[in-house]
C-alpha positions in Angstrom: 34.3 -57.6 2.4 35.0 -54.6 4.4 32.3 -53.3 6.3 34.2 -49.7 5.5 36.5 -49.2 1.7 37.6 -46.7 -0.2 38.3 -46.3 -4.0 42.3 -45.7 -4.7 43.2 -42.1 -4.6 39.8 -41.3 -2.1 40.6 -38.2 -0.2 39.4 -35.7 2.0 37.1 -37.3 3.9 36.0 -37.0 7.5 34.5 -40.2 9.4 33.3 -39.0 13.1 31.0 -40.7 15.8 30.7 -44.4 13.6 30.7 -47.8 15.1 31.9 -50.6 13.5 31.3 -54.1 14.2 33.4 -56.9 13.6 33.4 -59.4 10.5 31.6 -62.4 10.8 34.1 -65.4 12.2 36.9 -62.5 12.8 37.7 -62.7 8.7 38.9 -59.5 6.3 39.1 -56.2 7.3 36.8 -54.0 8.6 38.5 -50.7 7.2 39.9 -50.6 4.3 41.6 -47.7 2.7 42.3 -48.3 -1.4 43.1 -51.4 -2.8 45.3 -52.9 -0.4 47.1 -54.7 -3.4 50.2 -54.3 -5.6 47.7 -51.9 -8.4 48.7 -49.1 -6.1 51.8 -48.7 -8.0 51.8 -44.9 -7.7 51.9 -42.5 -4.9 48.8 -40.9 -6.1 46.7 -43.8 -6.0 46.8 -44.4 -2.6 44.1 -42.5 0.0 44.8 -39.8 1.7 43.5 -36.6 4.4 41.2 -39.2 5.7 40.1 -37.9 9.8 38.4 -40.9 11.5 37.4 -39.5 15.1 35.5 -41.2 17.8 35.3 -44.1 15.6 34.7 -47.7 17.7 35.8 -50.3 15.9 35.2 -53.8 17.4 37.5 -56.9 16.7 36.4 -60.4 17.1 38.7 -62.0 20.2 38.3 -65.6 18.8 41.1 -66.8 15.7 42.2 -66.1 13.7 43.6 -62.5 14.6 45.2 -59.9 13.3 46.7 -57.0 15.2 
């Protein structure tokens, strides 16, 4: 589970001065935006207008990684 997910078609939001810390183990995501499967079959299912600024996000340096 993300510690951050949005809804398909989410939009219009602003995400400023956050912190995120990595999954447990390094596993998932830890921002998700929509679905992130084949149901978005439409361009207006997937999120958009999303500012993230001055957002740390922290990844987990032991495996498995994903850049």
């Amino acid at each position: 589970m993300s510690a951050l997910g949005t809804a398909t078609a989410a939009n219009h939001w602003q995400l400023m001065f956050l912190e995120f810390l990595a999954n447990k183990d390094g596993y998932g995501d830890i921002i998700s935006l929509g679905a992130g499967d084949a149901s978005q079959t439409q361009l207006s299912q997937v999120p958009y207008a999303f500012v993230i600024d001055r957002v740390y996000v922290h990844g987990d340096n032991s495996p498995p990684r994903r850049t």
